[in-house]
One Martini backbone bead per residue (centre of mass of N, CA, C, O) as a GRO file, in nm:
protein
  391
    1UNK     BB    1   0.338  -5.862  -0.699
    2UNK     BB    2   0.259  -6.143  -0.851
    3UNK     BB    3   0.420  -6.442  -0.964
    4UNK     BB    4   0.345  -6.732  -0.959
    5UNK     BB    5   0.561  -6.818  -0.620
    6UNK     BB    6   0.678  -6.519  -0.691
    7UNK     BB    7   0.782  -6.220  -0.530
    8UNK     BB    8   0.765  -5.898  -0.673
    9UNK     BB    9   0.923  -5.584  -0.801
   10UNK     BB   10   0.867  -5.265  -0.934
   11UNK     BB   11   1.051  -5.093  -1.066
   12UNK     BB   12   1.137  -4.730  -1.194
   13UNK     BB   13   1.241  -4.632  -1.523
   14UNK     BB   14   1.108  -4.400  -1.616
   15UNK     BB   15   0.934  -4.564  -1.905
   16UNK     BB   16   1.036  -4.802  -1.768
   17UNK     BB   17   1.044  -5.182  -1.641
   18UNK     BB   18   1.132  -5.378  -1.347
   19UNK     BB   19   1.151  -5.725  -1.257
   20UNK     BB   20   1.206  -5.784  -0.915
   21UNK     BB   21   1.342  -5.976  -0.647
   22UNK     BB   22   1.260  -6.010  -0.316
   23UNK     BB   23   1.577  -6.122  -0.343
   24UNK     BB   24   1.834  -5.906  -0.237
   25UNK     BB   25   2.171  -6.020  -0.402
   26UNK     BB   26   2.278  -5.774  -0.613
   27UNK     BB   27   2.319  -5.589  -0.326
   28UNK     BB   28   2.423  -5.407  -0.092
   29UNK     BB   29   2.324  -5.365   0.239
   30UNK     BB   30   2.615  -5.203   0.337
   31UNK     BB   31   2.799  -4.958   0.467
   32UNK     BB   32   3.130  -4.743   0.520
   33UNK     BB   33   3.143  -4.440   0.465
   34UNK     BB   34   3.120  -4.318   0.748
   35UNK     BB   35   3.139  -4.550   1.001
   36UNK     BB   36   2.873  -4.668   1.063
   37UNK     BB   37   2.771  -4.919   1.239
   38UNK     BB   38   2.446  -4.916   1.056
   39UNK     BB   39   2.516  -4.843   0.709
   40UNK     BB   40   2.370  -4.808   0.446
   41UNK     BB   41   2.300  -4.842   0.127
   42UNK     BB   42   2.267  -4.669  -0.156
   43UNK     BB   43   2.110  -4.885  -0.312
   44UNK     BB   44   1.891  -4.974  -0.126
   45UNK     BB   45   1.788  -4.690  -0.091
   46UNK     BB   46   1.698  -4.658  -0.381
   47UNK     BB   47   1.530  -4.877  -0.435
   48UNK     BB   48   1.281  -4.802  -0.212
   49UNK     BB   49   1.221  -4.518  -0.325
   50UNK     BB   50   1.178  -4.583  -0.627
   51UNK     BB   51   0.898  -4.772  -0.517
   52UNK     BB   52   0.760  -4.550  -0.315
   53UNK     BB   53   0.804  -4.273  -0.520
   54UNK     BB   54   0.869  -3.954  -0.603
   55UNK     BB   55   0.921  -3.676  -0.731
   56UNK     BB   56   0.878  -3.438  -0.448
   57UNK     BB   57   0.846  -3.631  -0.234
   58UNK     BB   58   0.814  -3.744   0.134
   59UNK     BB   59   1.092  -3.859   0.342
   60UNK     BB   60   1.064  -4.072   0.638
   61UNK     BB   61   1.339  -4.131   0.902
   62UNK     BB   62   1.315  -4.222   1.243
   63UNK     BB   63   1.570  -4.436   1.186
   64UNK     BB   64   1.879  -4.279   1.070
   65UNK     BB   65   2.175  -4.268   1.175
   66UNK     BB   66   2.374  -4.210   0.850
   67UNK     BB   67   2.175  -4.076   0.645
   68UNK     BB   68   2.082  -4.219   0.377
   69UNK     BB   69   1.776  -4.138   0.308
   70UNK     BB   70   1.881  -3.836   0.267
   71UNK     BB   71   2.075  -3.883   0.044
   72UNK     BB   72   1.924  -4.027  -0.187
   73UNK     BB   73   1.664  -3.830  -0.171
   74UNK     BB   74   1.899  -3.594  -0.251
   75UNK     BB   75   1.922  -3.726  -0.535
   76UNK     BB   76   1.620  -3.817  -0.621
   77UNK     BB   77   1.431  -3.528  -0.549
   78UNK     BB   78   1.340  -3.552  -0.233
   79UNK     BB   79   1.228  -3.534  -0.012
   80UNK     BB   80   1.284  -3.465   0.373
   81UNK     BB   81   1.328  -3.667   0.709
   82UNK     BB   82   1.555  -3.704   0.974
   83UNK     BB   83   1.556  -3.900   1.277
   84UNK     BB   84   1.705  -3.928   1.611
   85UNK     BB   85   1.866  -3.969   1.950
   86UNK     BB   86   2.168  -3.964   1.841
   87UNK     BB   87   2.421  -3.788   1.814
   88UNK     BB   88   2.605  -3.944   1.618
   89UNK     BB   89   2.412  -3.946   1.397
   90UNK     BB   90   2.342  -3.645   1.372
   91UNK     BB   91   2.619  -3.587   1.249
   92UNK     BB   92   2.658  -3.760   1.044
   93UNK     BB   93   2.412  -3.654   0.901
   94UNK     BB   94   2.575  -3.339   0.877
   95UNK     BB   95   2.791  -3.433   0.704
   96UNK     BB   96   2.698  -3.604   0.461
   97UNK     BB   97   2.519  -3.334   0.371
   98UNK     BB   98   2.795  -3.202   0.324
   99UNK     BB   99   2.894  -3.456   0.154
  100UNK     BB  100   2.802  -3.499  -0.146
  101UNK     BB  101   2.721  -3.673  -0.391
  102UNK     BB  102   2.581  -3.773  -0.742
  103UNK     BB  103   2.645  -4.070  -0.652
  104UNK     BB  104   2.576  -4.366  -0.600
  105UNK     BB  105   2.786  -4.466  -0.365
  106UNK     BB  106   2.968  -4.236  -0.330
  107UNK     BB  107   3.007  -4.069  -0.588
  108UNK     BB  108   3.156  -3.794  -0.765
  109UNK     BB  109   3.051  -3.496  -0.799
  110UNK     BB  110   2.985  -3.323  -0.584
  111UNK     BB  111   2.652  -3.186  -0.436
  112UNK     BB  112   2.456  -2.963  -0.308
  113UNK     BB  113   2.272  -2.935  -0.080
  114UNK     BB  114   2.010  -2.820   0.023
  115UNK     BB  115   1.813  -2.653   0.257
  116UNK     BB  116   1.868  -2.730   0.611
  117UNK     BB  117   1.770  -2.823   0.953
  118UNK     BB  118   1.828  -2.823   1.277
  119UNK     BB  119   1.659  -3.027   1.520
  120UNK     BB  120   1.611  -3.027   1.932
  121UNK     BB  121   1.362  -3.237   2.038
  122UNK     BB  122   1.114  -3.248   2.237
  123UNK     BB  123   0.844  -3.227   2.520
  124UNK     BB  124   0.799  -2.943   2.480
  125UNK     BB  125   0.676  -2.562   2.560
  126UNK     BB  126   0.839  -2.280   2.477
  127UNK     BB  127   0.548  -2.098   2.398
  128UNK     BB  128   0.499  -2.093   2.740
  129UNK     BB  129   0.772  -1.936   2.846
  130UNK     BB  130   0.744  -1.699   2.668
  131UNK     BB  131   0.485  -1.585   2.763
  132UNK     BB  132   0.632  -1.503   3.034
  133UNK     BB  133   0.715  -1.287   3.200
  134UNK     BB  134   0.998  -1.135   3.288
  135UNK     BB  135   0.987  -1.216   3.596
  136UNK     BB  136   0.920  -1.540   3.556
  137UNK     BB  137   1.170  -1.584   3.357
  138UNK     BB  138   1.365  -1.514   3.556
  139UNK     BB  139   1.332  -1.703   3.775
  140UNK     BB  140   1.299  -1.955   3.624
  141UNK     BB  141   1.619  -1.938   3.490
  142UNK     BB  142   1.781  -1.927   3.756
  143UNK     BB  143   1.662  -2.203   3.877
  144UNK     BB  144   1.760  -2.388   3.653
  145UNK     BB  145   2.087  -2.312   3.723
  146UNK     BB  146   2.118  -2.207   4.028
  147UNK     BB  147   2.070  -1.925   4.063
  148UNK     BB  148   2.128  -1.638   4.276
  149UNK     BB  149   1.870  -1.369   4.308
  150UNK     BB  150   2.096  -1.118   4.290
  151UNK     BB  151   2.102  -0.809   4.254
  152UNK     BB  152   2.330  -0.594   4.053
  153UNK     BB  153   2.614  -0.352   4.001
  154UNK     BB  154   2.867  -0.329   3.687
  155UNK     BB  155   2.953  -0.066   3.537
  156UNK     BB  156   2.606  -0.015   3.528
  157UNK     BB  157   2.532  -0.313   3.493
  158UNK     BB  158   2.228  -0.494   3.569
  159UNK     BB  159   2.234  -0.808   3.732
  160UNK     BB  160   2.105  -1.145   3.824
  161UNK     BB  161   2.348  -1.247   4.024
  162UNK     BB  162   2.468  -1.589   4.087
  163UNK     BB  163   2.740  -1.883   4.043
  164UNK     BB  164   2.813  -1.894   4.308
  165UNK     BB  165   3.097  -1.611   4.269
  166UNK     BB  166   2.961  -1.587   3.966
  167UNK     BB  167   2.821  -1.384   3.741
  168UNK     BB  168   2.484  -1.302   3.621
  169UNK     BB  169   2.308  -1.272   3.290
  170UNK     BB  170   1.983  -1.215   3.189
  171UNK     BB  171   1.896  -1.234   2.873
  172UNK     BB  172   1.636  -1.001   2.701
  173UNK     BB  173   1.450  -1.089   2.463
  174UNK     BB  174   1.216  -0.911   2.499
  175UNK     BB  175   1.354  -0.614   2.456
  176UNK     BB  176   1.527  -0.745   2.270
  177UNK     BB  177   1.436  -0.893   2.008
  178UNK     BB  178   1.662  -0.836   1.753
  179UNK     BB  179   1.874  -0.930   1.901
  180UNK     BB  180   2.220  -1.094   1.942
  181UNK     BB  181   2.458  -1.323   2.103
  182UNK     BB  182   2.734  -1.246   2.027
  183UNK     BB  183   3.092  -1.151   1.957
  184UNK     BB  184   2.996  -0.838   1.970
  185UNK     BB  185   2.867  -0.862   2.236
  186UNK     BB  186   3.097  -0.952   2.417
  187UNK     BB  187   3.297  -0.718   2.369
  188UNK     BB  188   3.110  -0.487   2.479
  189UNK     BB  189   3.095  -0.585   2.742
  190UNK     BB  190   3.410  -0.615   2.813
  191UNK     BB  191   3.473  -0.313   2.763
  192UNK     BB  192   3.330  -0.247   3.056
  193UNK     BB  193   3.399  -0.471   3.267
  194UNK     BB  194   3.641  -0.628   3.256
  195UNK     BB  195   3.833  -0.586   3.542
  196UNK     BB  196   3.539  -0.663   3.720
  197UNK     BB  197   3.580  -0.922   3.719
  198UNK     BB  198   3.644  -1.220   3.654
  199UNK     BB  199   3.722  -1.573   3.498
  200UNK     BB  200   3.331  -1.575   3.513
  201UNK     BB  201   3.079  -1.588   3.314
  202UNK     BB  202   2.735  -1.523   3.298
  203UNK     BB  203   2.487  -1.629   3.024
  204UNK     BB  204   2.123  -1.599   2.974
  205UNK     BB  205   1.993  -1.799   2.708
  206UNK     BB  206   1.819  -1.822   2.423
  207UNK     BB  207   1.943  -2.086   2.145
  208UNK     BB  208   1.789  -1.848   1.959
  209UNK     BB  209   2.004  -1.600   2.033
  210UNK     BB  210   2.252  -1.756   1.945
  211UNK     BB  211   2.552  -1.712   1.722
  212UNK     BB  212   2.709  -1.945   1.860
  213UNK     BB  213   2.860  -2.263   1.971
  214UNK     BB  214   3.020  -2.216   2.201
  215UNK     BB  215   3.001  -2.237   2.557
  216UNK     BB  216   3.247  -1.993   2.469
  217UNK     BB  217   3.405  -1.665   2.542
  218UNK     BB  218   3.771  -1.544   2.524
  219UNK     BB  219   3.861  -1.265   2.704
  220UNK     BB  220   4.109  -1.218   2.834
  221UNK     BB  221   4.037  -1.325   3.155
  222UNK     BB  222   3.767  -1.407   3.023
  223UNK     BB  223   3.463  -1.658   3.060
  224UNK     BB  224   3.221  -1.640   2.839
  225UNK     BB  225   2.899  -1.780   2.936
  226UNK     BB  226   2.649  -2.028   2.775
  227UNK     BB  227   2.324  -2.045   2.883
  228UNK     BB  228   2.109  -2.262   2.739
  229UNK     BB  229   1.746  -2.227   2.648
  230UNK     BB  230   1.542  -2.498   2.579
  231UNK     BB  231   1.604  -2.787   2.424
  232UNK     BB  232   1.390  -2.920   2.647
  233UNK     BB  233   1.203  -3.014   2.897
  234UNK     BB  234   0.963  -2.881   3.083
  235UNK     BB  235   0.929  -3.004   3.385
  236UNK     BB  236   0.798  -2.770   3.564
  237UNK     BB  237   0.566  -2.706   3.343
  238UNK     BB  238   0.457  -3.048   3.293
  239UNK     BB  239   0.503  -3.214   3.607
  240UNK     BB  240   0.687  -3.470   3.451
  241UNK     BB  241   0.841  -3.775   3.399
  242UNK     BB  242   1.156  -3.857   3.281
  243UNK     BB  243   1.372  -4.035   3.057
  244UNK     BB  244   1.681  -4.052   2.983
  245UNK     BB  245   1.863  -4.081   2.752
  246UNK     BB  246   2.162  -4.299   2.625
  247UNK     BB  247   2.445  -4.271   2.523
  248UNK     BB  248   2.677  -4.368   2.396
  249UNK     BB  249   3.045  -4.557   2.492
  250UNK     BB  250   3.031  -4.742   2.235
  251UNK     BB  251   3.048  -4.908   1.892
  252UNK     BB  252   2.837  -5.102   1.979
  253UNK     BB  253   2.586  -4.898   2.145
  254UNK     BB  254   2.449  -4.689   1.928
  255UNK     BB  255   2.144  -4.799   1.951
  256UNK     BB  256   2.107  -4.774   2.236
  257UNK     BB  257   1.864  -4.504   2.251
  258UNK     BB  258   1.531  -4.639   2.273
  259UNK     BB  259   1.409  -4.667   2.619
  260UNK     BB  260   1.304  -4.370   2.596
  261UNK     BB  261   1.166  -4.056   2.711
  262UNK     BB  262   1.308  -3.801   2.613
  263UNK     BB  263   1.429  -3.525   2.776
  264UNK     BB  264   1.602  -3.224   2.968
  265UNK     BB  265   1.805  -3.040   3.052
  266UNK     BB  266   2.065  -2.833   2.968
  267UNK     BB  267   2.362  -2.943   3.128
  268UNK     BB  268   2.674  -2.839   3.148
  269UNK     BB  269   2.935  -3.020   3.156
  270UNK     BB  270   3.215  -3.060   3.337
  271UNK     BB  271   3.531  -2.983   3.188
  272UNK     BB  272   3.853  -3.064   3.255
  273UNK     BB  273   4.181  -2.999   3.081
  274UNK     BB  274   4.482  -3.101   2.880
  275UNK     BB  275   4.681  -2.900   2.618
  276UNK     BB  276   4.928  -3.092   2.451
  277UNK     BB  277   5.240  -3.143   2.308
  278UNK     BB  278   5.399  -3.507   2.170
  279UNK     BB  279   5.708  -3.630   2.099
  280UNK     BB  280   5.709  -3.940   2.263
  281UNK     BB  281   5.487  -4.083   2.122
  282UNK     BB  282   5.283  -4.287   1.885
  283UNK     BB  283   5.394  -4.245   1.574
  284UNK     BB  284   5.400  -4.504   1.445
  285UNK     BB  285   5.115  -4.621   1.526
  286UNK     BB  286   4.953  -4.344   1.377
  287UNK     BB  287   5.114  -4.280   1.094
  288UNK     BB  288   5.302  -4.036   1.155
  289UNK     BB  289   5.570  -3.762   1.196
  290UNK     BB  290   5.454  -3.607   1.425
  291UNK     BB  291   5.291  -3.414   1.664
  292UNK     BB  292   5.082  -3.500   1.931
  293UNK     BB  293   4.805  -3.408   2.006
  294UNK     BB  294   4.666  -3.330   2.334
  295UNK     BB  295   4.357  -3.453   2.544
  296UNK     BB  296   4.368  -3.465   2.900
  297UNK     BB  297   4.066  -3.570   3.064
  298UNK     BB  298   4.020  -3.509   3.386
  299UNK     BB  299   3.719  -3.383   3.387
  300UNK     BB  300   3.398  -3.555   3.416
  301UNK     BB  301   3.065  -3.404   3.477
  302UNK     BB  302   2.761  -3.414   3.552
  303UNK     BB  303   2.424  -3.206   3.524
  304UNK     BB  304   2.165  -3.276   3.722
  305UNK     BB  305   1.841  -3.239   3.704
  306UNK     BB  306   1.648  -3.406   3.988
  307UNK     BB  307   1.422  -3.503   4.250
  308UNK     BB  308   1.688  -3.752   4.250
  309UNK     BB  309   1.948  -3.818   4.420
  310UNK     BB  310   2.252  -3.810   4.211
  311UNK     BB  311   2.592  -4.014   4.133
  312UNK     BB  312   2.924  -3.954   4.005
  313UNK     BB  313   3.169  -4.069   3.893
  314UNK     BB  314   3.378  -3.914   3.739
  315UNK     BB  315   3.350  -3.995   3.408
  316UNK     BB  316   3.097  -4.182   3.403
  317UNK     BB  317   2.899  -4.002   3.202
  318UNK     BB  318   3.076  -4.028   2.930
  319UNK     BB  319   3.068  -4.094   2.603
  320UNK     BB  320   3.212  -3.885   2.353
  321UNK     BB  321   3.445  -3.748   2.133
  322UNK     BB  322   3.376  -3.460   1.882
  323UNK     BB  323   3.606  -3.364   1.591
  324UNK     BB  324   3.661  -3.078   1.437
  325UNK     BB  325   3.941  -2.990   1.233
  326UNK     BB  326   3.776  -2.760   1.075
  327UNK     BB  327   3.647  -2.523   1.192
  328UNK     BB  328   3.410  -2.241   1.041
  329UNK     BB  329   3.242  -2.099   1.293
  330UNK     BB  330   2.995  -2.264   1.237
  331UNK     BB  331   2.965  -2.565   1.146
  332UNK     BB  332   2.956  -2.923   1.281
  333UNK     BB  333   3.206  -3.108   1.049
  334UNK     BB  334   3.268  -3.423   1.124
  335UNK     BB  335   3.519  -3.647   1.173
  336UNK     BB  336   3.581  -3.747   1.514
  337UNK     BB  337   3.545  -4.016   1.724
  338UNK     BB  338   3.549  -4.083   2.085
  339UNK     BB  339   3.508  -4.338   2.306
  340UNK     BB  340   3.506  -4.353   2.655
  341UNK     BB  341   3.609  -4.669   2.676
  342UNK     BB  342   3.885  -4.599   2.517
  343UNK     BB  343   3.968  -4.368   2.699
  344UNK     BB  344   3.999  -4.507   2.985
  345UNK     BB  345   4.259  -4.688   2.803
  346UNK     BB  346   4.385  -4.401   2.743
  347UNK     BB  347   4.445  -4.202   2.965
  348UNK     BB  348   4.258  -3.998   2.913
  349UNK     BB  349   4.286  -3.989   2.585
  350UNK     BB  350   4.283  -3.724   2.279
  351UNK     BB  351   4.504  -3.850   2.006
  352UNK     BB  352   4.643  -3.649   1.731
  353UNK     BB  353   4.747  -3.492   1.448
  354UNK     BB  354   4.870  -3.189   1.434
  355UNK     BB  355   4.848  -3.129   1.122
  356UNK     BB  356   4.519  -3.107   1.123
  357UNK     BB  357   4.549  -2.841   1.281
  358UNK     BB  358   4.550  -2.533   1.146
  359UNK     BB  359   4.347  -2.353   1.261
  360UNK     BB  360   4.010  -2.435   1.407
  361UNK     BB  361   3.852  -2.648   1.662
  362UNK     BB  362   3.596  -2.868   1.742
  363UNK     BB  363   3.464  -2.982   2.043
  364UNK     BB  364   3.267  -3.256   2.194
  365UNK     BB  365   3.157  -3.306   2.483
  366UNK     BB  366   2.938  -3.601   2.541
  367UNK     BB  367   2.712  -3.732   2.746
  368UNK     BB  368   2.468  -4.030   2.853
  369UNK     BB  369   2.241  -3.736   2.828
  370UNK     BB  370   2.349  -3.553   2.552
  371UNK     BB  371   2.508  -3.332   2.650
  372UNK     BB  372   2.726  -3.049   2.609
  373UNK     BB  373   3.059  -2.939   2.542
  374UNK     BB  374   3.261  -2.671   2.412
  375UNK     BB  375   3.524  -2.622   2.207
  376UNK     BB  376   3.755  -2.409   2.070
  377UNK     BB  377   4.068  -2.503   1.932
  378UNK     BB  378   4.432  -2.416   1.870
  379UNK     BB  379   4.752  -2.494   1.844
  380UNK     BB  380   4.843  -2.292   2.049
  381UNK     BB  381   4.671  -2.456   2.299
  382UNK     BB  382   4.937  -2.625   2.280
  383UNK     BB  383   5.141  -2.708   2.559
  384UNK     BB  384   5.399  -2.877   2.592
  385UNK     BB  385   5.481  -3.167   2.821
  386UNK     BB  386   5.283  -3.437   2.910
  387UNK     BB  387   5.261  -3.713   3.194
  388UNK     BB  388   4.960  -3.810   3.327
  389UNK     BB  389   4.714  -3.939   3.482
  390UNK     BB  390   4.442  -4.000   3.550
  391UNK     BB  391   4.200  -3.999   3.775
   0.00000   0.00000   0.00000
């Protein structure tokens, strides 16, 4: 509404109301309750969703960040979606909502936000590759995977290629619908197989048929590798051309991807790494007196499908390294990430209190397509002192 030459906006405070100036210099625009870097204040999306919706309306924001939209509107009684292309956004934003307090603000007592979905969407049409046969769908994610269609049989079971000189075993979800890939189904597996096989199992299932988040499970010396698909665009069946969205590698560049068109599929990036434990730099500058846990990141290389020759060379497609220091098994509740950038000043050292660490943690290294690598790791996984520097 207008008054007089000043336009106002009418807040509604249950039966009462009052008239706000167009000009809001009363509350701060911006807040670093999460540190991400455009973090916008719970008071100011406070006052928008206020004149803007009803208690019980749906709440839409296209371009989330870190989540303060759909954390005031499940303060204020209001559905949410919250949409983002990043990473980064898209983890602040699902611990953000495991940690809400009940007052704007980031303020008072804990508060239980209902349940809600992570959902990670392109341009694809999952239910087009489900309809394929099963011989159509297994040549299918063979291929997307570059694994060799070559049946074989060790103890009985029969698997459906190799990968390099290691197995590949192609999850029926076809036949078995109600089952699911825990870590049940590995330890049968594993009590089978045992050491008839390597030191590298691979296992392709559909990304819902998956019920734990890392992307290996270690069984004796061997390590069972979940090849999940897909996440992303089936570029094979809708045979368009799509641009890589390109997560950042600094915390200037957070915002910056959103000039491209889609996903595509999820090819997990190799990384190789050592950890061990530190007792000889970095303590007085770190604020702690304990050992420092060091995640020394020797290699990592983005695995890319495109019909057009790419090359990268070591480090170089590397985003950011994110670390959940208490993960319970089952959600990956963010506590800190590392930037790229950062890393490759500090001889690609990950490294923080040996302390944090009671439990087992969960590392997300992600490339800047997206891609993710993920690893879980406990105190015991860290040994010895190295000083090596990066390749």
């Amino acid at each position: 509404m207008e008054c007089g030459n000043e336009n106002f906006v009418v807040e509604y405070l249950g039966a009462s109301e009052r008239k706000i100036s167009n000009i809001w210099l009363d509350i701060e625009s911006y807040s670093r309750s999460t540190n991400f870097p455009t973090e916008n204040s719970e008071e100011l999306l406070e006052r928008i969703i206020k004149v803007s919706s009803n208690p019980g309306d749906l709440v839409l924001d296209a371009f989330a960040g870190s989540g303060t939209t759909g954390a005031v509107a499940e303060k204020l009684g209001r559905r949410w979606i919250m949409i983002d292309c990043g990473k980064l956004a898209i983890y602040t934003m699902q611990k953000r909502l495991l940690n809400l307090k009940e007052e704007i603000g980031n303020k008072g007592k804990p508060l239980k936000a209902k349940p809600f979905t992570l959902h990670n969407a392109g341009l694809y049409d999952y239910q087009k590759l489900k309809q394929l046969s099963w011989e159509e769908y297994r040549d299918f994610v063979l291929k997307l995977f570059q694994c060799r269609d070559e049946r074989h049989r060790i103890a009985g079971i029969e698997l459906d290629g190799y990968l390099g000189a290691d197995d590949v075993l192609v999850f029926n979800y076809q036949k078995y619908k109600d089952a699911v890939l825990d870590r049940g189904f590995i330890d049968d597996l594993h009590s089978i197989l045992g050491d008839k096989i390597g030191q590298r199992f691979f296992i392709i299932a559909p990304a819902a048929s998956v019920a734990f988040l890392e992307d290996y499970i270690e069984r004796g010396n061997t390590r069972y590798f979940i090849l999940r698909i897909p996440y992303s665009i089936i570029d094979e069946l809708h045979r368009k051309g799509f641009t890589h969205i390109k997560q950042p590698v600094s915390e200037m560049d957070v915002n910056n991807t959103v000039d491209a068109v889609g996903f595509d599929f999820i090819q997990i990036p190799d990384v190789e790494c050592e950890y061990y434990l530190d007792e000889a730099k970095g303590q007085a500058a770190l604020g702690h007196s304990g050992r420092d846990a060091v995640i020394k990141i020797k290699k990592f290389e983005s695995n890319i499908i495109s019909r057009k020759p790419l090359h990268y060379e070591n480090m170089e497609t590397l985003s950011m390294v994110m670390v959940d220091y208490n993960y319970d098994g089952k959600v990956f509740n963010f506590d800190d990430v590392f930037y790229a950038e950062d890393l490759k000043k500090q001889d690609c050292e990950v490294r923080f209190d040996s302390n944090k660490l009671d439990g087992q943690m969960m590392l997300i290294y992600i490339d800047i397509f997206g891609n993710e690598k993920r690893e879980v790791k406990k105190l015991k996984d860290f040994k010895g002192v190295k000083d090596e520097r990066c390749l």
